[in-house]
C-alpha positions in Angstrom: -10.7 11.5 -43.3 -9.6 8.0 -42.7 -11.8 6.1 -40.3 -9.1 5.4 -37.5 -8.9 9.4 -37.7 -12.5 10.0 -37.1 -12.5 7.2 -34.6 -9.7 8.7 -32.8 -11.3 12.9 -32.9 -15.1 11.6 -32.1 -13.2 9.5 -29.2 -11.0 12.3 -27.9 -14.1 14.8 -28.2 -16.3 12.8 -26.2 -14.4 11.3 -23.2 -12.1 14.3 -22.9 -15.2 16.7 -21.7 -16.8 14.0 -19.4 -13.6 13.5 -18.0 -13.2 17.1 -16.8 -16.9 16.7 -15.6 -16.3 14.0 -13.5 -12.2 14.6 -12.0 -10.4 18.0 -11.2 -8.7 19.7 -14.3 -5.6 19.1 -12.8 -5.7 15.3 -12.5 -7.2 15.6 -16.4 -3.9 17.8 -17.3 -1.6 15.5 -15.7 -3.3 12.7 -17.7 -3.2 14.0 -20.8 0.4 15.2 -20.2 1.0 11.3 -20.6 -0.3 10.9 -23.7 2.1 9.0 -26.5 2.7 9.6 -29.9 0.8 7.2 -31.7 3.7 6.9 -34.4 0.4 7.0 -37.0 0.0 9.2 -40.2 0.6 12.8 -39.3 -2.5 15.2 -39.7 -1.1 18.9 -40.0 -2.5 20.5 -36.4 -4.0 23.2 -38.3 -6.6 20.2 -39.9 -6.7 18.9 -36.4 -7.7 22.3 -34.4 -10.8 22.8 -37.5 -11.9 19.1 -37.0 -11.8 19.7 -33.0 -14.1 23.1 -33.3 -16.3 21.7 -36.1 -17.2 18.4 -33.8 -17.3 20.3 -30.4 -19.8 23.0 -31.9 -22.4 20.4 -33.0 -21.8 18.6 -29.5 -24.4 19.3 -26.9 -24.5 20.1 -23.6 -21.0 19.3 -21.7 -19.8 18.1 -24.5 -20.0 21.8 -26.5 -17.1 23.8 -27.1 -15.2 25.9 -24.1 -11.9 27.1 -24.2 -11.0 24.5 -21.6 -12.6 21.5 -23.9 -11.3 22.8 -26.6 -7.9 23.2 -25.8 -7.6 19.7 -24.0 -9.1 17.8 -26.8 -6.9 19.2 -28.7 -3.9 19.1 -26.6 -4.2 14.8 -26.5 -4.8 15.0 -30.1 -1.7 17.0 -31.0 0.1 14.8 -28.6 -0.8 11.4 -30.4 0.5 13.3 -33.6 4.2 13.8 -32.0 3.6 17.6 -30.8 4.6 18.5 -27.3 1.2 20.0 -26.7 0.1 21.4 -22.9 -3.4 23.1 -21.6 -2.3 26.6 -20.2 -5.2 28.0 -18.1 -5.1 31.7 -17.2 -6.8 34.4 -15.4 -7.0 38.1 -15.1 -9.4 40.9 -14.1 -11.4 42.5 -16.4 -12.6 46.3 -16.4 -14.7 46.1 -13.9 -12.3 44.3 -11.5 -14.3 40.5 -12.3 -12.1 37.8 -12.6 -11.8 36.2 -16.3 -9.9 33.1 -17.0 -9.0 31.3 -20.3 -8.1 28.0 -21.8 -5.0 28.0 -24.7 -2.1 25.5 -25.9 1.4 25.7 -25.7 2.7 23.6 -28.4 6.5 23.1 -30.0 7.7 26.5 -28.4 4.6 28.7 -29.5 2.0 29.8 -27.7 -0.9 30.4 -27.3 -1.2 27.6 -30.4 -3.3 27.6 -32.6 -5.8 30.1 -30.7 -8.8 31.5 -32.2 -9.1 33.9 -28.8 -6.7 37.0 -27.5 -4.8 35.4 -24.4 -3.8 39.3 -23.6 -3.6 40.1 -20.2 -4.5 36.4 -19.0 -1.4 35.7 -16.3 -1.0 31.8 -16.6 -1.4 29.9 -13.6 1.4 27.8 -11.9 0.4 23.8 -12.3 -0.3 22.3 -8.5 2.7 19.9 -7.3 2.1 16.3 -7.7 0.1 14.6 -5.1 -1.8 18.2 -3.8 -5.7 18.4 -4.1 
């Protein structure tokens, strides 16, 4: 892995998490949402997803892996790659009526993307209008 890559995935896994310590999700989504392509060599999003898990599992603390962390660490990273990469967050009830939700991508027409997890049953929920709290 060339340097500027590692940079770039030890950057993304680091300020990504704090960030959804510190604002709402939603203002996080909408900010990665912006993210450019970064018109850089390509890494295949399969190489991208292992490097993400590998560095969030050593992580501690807020920085460790969720499905929320993962997926928008990975969703800014896929997006500076040229994919059209988006956090989905979903919920549903499990068998004993508790409410469940779950973190995946929606990338390039497929989802979920690239997800280790069974997004069965998890209704997606609607993004808040801009400018709501």
């Amino acid at each position: 892995m060339r340097l500027k890559e590692r940079l770039e995935l030890v950057g993304a896994c680091v300020v990504v998490p704090l960030a959804l310590e510190l604002m709402s999700a939603a203002r996080v989504l909408d900010r990665i949402a912006r993210v450019r392509d970064a018109r850089g060599p390509r890494v295949p999003p399969h190489t991208l997803a292992g490097r993400v898990d590998r560095t969030l599992d050593r992580l501690p603390g807020l920085w460790h892996r969720t499905c929320l962390r993962r997926a928008a660490v990975l969703a800014v990273l896929l997006r500076r790659h040229g994919h059209r990469a988006q956090v989905v967050i979903g919920v549903r009830r499990d068998e004993t009526g508790e409410l469940q939700a779950h973190a995946w991508l929606r990338c390039d027409g497929q989802e979920p993307y690239l997800e280790p997890e069974d997004t069965a049953g998890f209704v997606p929920l609607r993004p808040a209008a801009h400018g709501s709290t």
